[in-house]
C-alpha positions in Angstrom: 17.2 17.7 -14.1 15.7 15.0 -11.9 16.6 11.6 -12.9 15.0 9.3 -10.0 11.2 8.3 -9.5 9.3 11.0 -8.2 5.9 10.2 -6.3 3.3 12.6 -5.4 0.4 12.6 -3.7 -2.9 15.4 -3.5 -6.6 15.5 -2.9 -6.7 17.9 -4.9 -5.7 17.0 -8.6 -7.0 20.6 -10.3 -3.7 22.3 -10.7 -2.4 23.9 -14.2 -2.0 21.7 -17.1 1.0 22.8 -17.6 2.4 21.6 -13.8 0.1 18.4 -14.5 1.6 17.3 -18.1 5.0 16.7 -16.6 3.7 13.9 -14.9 4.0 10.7 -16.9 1.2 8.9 -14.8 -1.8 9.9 -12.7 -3.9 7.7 -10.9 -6.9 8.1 -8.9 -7.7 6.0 -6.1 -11.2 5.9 -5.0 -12.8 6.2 -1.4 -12.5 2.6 -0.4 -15.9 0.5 0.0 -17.9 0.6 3.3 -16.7 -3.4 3.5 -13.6 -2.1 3.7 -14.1 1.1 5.7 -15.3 -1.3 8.4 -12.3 -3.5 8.0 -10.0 0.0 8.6 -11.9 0.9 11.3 -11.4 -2.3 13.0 -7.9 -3.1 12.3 -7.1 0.6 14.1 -9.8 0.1 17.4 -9.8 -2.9 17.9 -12.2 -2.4 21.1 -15.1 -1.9 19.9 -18.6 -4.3 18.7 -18.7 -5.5 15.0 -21.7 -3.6 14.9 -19.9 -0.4 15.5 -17.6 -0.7 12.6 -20.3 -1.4 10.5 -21.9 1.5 11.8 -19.0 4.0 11.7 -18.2 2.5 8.0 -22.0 3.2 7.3 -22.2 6.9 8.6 -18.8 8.5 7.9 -17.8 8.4 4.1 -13.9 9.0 5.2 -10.9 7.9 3.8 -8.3 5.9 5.2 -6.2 8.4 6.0 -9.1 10.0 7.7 -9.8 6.8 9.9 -6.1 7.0 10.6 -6.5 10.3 11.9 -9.1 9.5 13.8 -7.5 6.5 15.1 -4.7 8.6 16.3 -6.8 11.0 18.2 -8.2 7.6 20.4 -4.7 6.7 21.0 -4.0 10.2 22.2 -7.0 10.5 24.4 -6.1 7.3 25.7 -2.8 8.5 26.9 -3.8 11.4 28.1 -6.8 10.3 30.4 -5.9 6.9 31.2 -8.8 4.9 29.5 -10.1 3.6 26.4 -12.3 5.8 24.1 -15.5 4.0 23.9 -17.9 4.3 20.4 -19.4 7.7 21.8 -16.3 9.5 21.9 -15.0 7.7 18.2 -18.3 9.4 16.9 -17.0 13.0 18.6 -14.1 12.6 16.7 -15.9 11.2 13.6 -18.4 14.5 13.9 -14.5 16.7 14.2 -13.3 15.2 11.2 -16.2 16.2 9.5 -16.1 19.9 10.1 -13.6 20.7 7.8 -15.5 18.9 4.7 -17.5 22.1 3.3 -18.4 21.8 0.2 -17.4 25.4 -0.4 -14.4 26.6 -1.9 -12.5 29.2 -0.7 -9.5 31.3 -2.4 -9.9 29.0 -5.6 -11.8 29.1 -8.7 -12.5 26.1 -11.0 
């Protein structure tokens, strides 16, 4: 017997019905637009060209938790080596990000 507000959060919504029926409300919130990718992008580097958000926004269909993560590895580089990551290096990490996005599911079925 729970009687606060419980939040959750998954990118993966597919569990039972019976675990997903004692939620009251579900939403989904979509992959925001590539306006608004670039905005992310240059609101967590700010040292790079307009055109490079644009770019990165363009090329990368992450989420903003994944720009966050990538964000986060600049700032870690940065500490570590001393210097700024330049657009190069973001695409690195961009390309990183990106190997863990198979399409292939493993150890479920739907």
């Amino acid at each position: 017997n729970f009687d606060g507000i419980l939040i959750c959060t998954t990118n993966y919504p597919h569990f039972d019905p019976a675990f997903n029926r004692r939620f009251l409300f579900q939403l989904k919130f979509q992959k925001p637009s590539t306006t608004a990718k670039a905005e992310i992008w240059r609101l967590k580097l700010p040292n790079l060209k307009d055109v490079e958000y644009e770019m990165l926004a363009t090329q990368f269909d992450f989420s903003g938790g994944q720009i966050d993560n990538i964000s986060r590895k600049a700032e870690i580089h940065e500490v570590l080596y001393g210097s700024e990551v330049n657009y190069n290096q973001i695409i690195d990490f961009c390309s990183a990000e990106t190997l863990g996005m198979s399409k292939v599911k493993i150890g479920f079925v739907s």
